[in-house]
C-alpha positions as CSV (number, residue, x, y, z in Angstrom):
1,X,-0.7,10.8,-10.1
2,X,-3.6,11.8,-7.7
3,X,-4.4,14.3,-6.8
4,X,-3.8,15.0,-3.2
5,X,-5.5,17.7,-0.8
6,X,-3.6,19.6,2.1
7,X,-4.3,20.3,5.3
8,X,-2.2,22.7,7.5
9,X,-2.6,23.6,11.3
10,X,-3.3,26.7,13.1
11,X,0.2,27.3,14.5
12,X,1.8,26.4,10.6
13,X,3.8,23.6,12.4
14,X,2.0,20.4,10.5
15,X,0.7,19.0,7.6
16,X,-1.5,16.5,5.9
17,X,-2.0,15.1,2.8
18,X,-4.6,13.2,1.8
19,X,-3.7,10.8,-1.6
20,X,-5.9,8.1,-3.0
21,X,-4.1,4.9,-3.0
22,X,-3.7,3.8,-6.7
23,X,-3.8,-0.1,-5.9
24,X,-7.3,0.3,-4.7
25,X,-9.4,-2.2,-6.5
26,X,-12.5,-0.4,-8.2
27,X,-15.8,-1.5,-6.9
28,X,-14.3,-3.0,-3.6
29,X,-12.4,-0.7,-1.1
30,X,-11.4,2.2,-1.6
31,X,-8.6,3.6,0.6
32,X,-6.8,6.8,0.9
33,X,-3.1,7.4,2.2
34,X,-3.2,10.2,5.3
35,X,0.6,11.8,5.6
36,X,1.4,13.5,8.3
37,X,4.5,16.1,8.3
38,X,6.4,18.8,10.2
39,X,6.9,22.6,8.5
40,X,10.8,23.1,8.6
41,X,12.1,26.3,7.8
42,X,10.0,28.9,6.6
43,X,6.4,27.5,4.8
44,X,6.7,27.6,1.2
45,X,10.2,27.5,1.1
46,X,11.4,23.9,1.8
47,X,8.8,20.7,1.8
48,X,8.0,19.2,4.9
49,X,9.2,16.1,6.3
50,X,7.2,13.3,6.4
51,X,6.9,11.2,9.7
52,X,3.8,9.2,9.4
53,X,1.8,7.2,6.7
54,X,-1.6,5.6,7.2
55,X,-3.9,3.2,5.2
56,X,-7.3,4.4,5.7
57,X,-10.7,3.6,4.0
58,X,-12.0,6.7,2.0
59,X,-15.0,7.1,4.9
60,X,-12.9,7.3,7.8
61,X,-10.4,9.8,5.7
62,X,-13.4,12.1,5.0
63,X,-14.3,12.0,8.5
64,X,-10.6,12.6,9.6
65,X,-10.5,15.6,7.0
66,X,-13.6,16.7,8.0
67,X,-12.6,16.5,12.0
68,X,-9.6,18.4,11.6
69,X,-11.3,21.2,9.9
70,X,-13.5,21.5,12.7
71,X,-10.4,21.9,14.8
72,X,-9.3,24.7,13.2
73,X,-6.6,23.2,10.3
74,X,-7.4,24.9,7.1
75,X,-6.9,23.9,3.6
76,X,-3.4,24.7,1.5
77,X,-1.6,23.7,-1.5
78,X,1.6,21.9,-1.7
79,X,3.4,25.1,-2.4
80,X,6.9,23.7,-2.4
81,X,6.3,21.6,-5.0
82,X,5.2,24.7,-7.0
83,X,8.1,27.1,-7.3
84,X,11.1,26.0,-10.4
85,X,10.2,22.1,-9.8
């Protein structure tokens, strides 16, 4: 599997995850998958649940990364994932 990279918002309400998408065709488009989820429960303790999916191309997911930084989401790790799984 990819591997993925994690936003998470100021308030600890949200997430992102940035994926590459594994049916991308080498030397054409490349795309990345942009998830977007709400924090239930206490951070770390349960995963978060997914609402949204997008198809993006790998520019315009560096720029959203990139823009979302700047707007004061900061990186994480998928924590949940990480404890007896």
């Amino acid at each position: 599997m990819n591997k993925s990279y994690w936003l998470i918002n100021s308030k600890r309400t949200e997430v992102k995850r940035f994926i590459k998408n594994d049916k991308s065709v080498d030397g054409v488009f490349e795309y990345m998958f942009v998830d977007t989820g709400k924090i239930v429960g206490v951070f770390g303790k349960e995963p978060p649940v997914m609402t949204t999916t997008i198809s993006v191309d790998i520019d315009l997911a560096r720029e959203i990364y990139e823009r979302l930084i700047a707007h004061g989401w900061s990186k994480t790790e998928e924590v949940w994932n990480k404890k007896g799984r």
